[in-house]
MARMI-855191 format. One line per field, with one value per residue (C-alpha): x, y, z; residue in one letter. Coordinates in Angstrom, 3 decimals, always signed. Layout:
# MARMI-855191
xx	X_...
yy	Y_...
zz	Z_...
residu	A_...
END
This chain:
# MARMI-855191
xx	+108.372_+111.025_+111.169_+115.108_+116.316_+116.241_+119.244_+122.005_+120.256_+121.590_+120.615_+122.319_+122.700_+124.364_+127.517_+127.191_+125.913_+129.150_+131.070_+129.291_+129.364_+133.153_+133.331_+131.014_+132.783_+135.767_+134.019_+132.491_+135.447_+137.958_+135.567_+134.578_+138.655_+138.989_+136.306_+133.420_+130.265_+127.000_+124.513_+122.271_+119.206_+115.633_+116.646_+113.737_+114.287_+113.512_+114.796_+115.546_+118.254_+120.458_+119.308_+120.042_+124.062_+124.490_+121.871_+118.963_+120.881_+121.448_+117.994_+118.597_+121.015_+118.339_+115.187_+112.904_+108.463_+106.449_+104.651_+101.376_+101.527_+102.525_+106.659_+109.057_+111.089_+114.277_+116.055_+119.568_+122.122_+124.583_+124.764_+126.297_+123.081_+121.090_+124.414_+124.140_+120.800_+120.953_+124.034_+122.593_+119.536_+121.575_+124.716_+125.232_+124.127_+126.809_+130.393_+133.068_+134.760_+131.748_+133.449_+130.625_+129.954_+127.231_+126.938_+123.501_+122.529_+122.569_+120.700_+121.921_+120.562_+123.853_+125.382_+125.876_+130.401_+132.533_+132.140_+129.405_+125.725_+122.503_+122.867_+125.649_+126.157_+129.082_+131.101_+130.862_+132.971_+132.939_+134.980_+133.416_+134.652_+138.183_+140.298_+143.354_+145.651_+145.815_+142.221_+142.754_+145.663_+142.982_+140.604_+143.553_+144.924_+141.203_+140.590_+144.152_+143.840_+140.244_+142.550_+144.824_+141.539_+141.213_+143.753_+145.402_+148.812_+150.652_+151.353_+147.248_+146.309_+147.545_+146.314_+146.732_+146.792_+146.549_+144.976_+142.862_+144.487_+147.916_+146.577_+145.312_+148.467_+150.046_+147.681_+147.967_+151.279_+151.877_+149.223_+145.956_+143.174_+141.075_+137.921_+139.504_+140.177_+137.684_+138.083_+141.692_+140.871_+138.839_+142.071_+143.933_+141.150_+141.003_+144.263_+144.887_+141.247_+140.031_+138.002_+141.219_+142.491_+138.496_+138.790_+142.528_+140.935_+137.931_+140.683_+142.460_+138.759_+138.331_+141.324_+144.035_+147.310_+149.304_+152.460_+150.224_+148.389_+151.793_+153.165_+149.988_+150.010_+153.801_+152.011_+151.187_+155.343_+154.939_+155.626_+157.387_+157.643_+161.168_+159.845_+156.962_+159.375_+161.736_+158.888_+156.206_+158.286_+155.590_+153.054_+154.864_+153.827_+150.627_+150.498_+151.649_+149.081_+149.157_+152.685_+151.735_+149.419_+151.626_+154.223_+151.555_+151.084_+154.372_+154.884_+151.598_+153.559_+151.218_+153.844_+154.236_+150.574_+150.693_+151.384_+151.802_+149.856_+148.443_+146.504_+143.651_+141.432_+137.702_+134.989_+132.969_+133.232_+132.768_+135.861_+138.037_+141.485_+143.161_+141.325_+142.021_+141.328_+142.523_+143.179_+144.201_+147.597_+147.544_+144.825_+142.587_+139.430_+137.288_+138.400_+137.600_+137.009_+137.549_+137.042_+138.440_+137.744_+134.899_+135.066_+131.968_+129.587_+127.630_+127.144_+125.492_+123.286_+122.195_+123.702_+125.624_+129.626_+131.683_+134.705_+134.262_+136.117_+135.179_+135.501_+132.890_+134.065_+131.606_+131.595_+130.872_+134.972_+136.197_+134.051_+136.089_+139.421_+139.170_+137.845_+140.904_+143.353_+142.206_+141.809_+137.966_+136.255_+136.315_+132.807_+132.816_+129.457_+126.147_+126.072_+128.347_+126.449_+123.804_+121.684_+120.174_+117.512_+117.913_+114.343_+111.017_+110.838_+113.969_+112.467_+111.856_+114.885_+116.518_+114.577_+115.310_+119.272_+118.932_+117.353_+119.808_+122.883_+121.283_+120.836_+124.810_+125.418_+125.962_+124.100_+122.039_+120.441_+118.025_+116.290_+112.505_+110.769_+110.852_+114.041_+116.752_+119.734_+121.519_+119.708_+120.177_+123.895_+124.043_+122.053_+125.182_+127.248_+126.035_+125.815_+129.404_+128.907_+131.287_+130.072_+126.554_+125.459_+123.504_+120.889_+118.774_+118.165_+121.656_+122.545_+119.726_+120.247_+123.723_+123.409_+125.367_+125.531_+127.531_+129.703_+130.439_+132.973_+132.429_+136.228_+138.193_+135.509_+135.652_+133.074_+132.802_+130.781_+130.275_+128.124_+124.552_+124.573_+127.589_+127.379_+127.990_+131.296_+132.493_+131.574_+133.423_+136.724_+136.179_+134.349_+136.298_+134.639_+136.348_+134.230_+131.431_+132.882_+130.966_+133.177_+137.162_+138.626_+142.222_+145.097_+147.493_+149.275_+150.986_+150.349_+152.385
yy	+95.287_+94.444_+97.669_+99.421_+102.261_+105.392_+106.513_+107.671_+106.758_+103.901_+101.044_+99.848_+96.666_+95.185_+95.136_+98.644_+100.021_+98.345_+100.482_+103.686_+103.036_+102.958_+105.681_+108.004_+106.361_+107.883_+111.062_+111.716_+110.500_+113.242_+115.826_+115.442_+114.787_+118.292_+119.945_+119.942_+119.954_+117.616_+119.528_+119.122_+121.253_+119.993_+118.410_+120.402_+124.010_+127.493_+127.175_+130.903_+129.966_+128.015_+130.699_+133.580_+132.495_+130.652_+132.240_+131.030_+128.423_+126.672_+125.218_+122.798_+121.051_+120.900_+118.410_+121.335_+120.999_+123.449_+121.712_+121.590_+125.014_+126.554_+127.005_+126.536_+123.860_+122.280_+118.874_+120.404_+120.437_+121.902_+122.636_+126.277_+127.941_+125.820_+126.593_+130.392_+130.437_+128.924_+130.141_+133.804_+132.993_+132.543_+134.293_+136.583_+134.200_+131.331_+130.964_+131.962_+130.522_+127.772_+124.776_+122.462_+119.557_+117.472_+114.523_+115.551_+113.520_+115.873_+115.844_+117.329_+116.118_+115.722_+113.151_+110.225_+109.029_+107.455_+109.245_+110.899_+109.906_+112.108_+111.830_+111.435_+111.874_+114.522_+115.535_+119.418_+121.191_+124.360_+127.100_+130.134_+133.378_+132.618_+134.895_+133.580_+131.191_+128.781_+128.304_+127.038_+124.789_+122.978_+122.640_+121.083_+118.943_+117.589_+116.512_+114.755_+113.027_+111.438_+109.802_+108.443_+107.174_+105.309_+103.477_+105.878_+107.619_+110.309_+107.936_+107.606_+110.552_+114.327_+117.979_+120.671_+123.690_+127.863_+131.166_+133.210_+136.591_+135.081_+134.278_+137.704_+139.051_+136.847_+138.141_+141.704_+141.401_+139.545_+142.706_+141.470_+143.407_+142.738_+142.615_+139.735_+137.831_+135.530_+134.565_+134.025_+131.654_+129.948_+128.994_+127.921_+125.870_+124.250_+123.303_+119.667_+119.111_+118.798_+122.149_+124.268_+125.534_+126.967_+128.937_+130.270_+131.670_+132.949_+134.819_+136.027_+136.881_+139.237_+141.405_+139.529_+139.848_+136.882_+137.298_+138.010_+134.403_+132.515_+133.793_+133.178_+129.513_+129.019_+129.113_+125.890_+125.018_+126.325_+123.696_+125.349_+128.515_+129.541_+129.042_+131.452_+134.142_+133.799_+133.824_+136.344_+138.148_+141.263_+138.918_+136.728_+139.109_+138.915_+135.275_+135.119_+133.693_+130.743_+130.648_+130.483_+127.910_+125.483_+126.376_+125.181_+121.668_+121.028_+121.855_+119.476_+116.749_+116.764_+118.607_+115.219_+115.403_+118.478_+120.158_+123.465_+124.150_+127.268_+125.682_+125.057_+127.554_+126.062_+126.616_+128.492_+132.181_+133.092_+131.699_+134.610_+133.411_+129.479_+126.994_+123.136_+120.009_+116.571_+113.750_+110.290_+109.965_+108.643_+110.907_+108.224_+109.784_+112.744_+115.150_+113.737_+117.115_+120.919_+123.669_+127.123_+130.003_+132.077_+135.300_+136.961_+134.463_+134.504_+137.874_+137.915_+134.958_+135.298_+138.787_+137.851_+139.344_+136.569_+135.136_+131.517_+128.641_+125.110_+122.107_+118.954_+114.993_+112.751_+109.190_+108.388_+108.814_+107.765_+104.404_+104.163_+105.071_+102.439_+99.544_+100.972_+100.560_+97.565_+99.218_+98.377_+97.781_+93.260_+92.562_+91.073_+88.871_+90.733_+88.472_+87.411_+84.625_+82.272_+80.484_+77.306_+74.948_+71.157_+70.589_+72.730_+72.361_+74.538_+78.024_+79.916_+79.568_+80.668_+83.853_+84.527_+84.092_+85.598_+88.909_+89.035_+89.016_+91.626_+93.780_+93.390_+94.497_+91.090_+91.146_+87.903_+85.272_+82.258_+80.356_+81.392_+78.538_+74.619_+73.359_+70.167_+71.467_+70.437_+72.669_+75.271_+75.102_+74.848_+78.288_+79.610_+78.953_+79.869_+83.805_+83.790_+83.211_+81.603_+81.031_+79.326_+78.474_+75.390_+75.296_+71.606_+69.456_+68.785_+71.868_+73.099_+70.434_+71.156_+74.978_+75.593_+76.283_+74.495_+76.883_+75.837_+77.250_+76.246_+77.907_+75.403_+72.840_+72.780_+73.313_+73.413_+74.589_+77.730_+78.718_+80.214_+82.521_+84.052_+83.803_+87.220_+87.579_+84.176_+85.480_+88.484_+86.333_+84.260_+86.281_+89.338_+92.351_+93.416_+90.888_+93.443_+95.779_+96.673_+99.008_+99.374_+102.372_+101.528_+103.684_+105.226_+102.840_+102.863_+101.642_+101.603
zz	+121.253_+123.902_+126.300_+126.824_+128.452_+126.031_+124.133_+126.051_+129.654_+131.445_+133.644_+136.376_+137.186_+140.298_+139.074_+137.727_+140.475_+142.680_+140.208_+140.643_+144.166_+144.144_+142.552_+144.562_+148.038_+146.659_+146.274_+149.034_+151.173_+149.638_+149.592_+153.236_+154.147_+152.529_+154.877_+152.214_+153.123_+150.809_+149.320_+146.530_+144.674_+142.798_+138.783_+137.256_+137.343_+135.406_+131.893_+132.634_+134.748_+132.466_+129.392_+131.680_+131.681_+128.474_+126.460_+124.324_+122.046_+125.112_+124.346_+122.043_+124.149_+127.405_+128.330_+128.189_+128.716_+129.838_+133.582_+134.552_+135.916_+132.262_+133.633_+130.845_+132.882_+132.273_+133.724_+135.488_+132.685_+135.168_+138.766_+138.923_+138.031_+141.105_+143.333_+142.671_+143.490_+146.410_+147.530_+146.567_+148.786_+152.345_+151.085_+154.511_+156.922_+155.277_+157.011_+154.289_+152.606_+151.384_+150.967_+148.758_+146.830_+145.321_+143.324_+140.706_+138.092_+135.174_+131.667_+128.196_+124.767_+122.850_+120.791_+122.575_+122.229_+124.588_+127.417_+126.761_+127.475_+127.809_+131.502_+133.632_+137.690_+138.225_+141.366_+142.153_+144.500_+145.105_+146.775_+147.556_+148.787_+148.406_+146.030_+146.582_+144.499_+147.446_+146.676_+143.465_+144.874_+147.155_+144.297_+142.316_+145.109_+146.007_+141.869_+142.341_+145.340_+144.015_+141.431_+144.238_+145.842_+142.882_+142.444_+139.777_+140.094_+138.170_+134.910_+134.730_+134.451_+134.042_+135.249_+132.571_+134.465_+132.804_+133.962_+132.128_+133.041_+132.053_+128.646_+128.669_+129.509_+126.458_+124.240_+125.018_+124.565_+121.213_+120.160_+119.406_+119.866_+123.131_+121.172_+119.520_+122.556_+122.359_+119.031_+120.213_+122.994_+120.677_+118.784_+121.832_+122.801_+119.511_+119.111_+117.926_+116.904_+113.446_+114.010_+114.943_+111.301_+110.798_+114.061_+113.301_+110.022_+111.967_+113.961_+110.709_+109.434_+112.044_+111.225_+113.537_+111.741_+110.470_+112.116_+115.682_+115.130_+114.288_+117.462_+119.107_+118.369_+119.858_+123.329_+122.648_+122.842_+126.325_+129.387_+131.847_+133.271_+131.795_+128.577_+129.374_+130.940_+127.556_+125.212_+127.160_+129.685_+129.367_+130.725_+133.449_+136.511_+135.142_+135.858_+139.541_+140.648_+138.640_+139.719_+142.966_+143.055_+140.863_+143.947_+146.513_+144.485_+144.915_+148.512_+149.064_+146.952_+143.812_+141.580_+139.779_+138.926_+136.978_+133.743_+132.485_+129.097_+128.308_+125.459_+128.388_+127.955_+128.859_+126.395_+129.244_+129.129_+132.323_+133.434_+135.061_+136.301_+137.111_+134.674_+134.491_+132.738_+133.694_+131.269_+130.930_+130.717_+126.875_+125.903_+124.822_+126.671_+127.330_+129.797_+133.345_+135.125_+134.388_+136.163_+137.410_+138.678_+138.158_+140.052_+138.414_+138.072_+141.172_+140.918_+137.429_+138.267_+141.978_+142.688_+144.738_+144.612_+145.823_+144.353_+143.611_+141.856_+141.464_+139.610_+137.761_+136.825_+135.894_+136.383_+132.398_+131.444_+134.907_+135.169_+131.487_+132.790_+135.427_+133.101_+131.150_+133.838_+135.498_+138.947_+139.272_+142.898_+143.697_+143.503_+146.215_+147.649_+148.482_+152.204_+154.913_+156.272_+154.831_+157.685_+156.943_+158.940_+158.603_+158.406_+158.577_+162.349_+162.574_+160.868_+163.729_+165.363_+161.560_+161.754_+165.225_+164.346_+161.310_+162.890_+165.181_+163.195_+161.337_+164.150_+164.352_+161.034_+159.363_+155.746_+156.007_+153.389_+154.285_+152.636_+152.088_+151.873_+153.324_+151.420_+151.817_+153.244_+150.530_+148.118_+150.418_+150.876_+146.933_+146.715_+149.577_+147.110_+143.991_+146.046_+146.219_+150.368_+152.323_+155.395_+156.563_+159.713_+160.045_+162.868_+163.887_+166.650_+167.519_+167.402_+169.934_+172.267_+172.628_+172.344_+169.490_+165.895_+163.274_+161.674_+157.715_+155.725_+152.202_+150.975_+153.470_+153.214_+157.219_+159.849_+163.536_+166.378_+167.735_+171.055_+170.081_+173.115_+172.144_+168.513_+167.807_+169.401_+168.421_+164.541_+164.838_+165.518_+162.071_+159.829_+160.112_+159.619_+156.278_+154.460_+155.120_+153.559_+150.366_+148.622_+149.579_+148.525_+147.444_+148.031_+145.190_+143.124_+139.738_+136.368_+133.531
residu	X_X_X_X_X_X_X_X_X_X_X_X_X_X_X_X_X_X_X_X_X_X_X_X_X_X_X_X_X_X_X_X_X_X_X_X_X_X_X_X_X_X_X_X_X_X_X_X_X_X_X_X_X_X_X_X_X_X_X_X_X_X_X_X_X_X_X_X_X_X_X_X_X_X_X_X_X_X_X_X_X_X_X_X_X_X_X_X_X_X_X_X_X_X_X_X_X_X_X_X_X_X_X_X_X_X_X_X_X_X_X_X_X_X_X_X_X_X_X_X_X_X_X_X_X_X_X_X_X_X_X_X_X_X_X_X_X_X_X_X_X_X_X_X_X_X_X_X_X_X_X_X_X_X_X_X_X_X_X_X_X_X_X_X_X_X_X_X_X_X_X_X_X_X_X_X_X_X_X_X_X_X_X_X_X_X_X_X_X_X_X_X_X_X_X_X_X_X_X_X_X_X_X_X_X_X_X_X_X_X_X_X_X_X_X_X_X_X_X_X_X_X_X_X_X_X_X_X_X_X_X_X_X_X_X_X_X_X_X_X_X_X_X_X_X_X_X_X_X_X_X_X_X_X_X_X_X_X_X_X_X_X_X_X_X_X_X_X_X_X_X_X_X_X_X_X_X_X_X_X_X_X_X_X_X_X_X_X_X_X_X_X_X_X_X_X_X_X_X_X_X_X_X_X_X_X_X_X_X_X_X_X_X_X_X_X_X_X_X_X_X_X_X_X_X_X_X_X_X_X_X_X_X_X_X_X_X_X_X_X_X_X_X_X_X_X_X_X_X_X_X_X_X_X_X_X_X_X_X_X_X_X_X_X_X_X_X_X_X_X_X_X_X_X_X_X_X_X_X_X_X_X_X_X_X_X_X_X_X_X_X_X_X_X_X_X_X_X_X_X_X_X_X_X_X_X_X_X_X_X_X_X_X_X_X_X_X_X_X_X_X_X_X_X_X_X_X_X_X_X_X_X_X_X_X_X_X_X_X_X_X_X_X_X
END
């Protein structure tokens, strides 16, 4: 039987991995430009931790095995756990507010759709010890401005922004009973989705009144904040905050980017305030990220009473979104320079230029073995290379090296004892570049 990758796991072949190499250039770049600092934690840990904060029917969804030691282990399905944890462990001796990300590959057996595999690799950031809603603006504003990295503008993709204690506030106010709340979010969560009308009865079920849930659902009408104040005014002070931090999107110039829509509720319940989900534009796709802010949750997992808010967008959609809108990486050749020998005498003077271009930061090719130079200049090209230099007799005697450029079908000489400054003149050092981030652009 021919061996494959399990269901749901992937492999990554060159081109792949140019494309998840895009990606993760794009995050690392924004998160660092936005003062974040790389960390990371082990991908095995206590099973307790993830059952601890989502409970024992978490399970089912996990890699779980008991090790050699007899530890009921799990593969990381999530990184908050790990991050409270460690965060819990240092927590006075770490300058506030902890501005973190981390790119884990995580592991959850579900069932496998597009976007969705059994593992995926997913950019965390997290702010911690922040309460305020200009927190949550540079949360926002650093999902955003990964898009721009991307290539994608406004008309790619949309943030759709609520709070928590505003839909609190809503619900109080239409009248239904806070032990219902969560049965309540469960409806604005639902909305659109062929599981919505079993949750709105689940809320009638449970002794919500009609006329409460029929006003409940016009939230989803809601898209800007005059709307809210004429349909909720009770509740409007309540959602300052989110008011706040919609105002400080706009003053960054990121206004365009997002949406009001109070229908975002995020399945997690140990969200506490600002929570967020960003989407293709045409809503063809899986959420790309969500996050929010989750005052409590430290606290309950590593004991540790800081507010917090953060955000996770994994490559599975985005790689998706970008085949979708045409804005993938140019896979661009794997050398700069392919160095050839006329004949076997001239191998030790290959390897002695080919080290040395190396030690300049050139990514060099030669050929391995005792070759024509035709078949060698064939194998240049077939590796996408443009340039090889030739080295033989002639070219020692006169202390030079012939120079070939296989796009302009041209060559000439260049000095050997300055070969490294006379390269940097032709073969200009963009064409080492193995992953360009582009800048924003649009697409309609």
């Amino acid at each position: 039987m021919q061996p494959k990758a399990l269901p749901g796991f992937r492999d990554f072949y060159p081109e792949d991995f140019a494309l998840r190499a895009h990606i993760f250039d794009a995050w690392r770049t924004v998160a660092r430009r936005y003062g974040f600092e790389e960390w990371d934690g082990p991908p095995l840990e206590s099973l307790e931790l993830y059952t601890q904060k989502s409970g024992e029917e978490i399970v089912g969804q996990l890699y779980t095995f008991i090790d050699k030691g007899g530890r009921e282990v799990a593969l990381r399905p999530e990184m908050t756990p790990t991050l409270a944890r460690v965060v819990a462990a240092r927590a006075n001796g770490l300058k506030k507010p902890i501005r973190w990300f981390s790119i884990p590959q995580l592991f959850r057996y579900e069932r496998q759709q597009r976007g969705r595999l059994r593992e995926h690799f997913q950019l965390n950031c997290d702010l911690i010890g922040e309460p305020g809603p200009l927190g949550d603006a540079e949360i926002i504003a650093l999902a955003i401005d990964v898009m721009r990295a991307l290539g994608l503008s406004s008309s790619d993709v949309r943030v759709r922004l609520s709070d928590r204690r505003l839909l609190g506030g809503i619900l109080r106010e239409i009248g239904i009973a806070e032990a219902l709340h969560p049965l309540a979010y469960q409806v604005l969560d639902k909305v659109g989705r062929s599981d919505y009308l079993g949750r709105r009865q689940a809320l009638c079920d449970a002794g919500a009144l009609e006329a409460h849930v029929s006003r409940l659902e016009q939230v989803r009408e809601i898209r800007v904040w005059a709307d809210l104040e004429a349909a909720f005014p009770g509740a409007v002070s309540v959602g300052q905050p989110l008011a706040e931090t919609i105002a400080a999107l706009t003053a960054m110039g990121l206004g365009e980017f997002v949406d009001l829509d109070l229908t975002i509720v995020r399945g997690l319940a140990y969200y506490t305030g600002t929570v967020f989900e960003l989407f293709d534009a045409a809503k063809t796709l899986r959420a790309i990220c969500g996050g929010g802010r989750y005052d409590n949750l430290l606290n309950a997992i590593g004991g540790t009473d800081l507010p917090a808010l953060g955000f996770g967008m994994g490559d599975v959609v985005l790689g998706e979104l970008l085949r979708d809108r045409r804005v993938l990486p140019p896979l661009l050749p794997a050398i700069d320079l392919f160095v050839a020998g006329v004949d076997p005498t001239d191998f030790s003077d290959v390897l002695a230029l080919a080290h040395e271009l190396r030690d300049a930061n050139y990514r060099i090719e030669y050929g391995l073995g005792s070759q024509p130079l035709g078949k060698l200049l064939k194998l240049a090209d077939a590796r996408g290379v443009r340039f090889v230099l030739v080295l033989g007799e002639t070219e020692r005697q006169s202390g030079q090296v012939m120079l070939k450029d296989l796009g302009a079908k041209s060559q000439h000489m260049i000095p050997r004892s300055a070969i490294v400054s006379a390269l940097a003149r032709v073969v200009p050092p963009a064409a080492r570049s193995l992953v360009p981030v582009h800048g924003p652009s649009s697409h309609g």
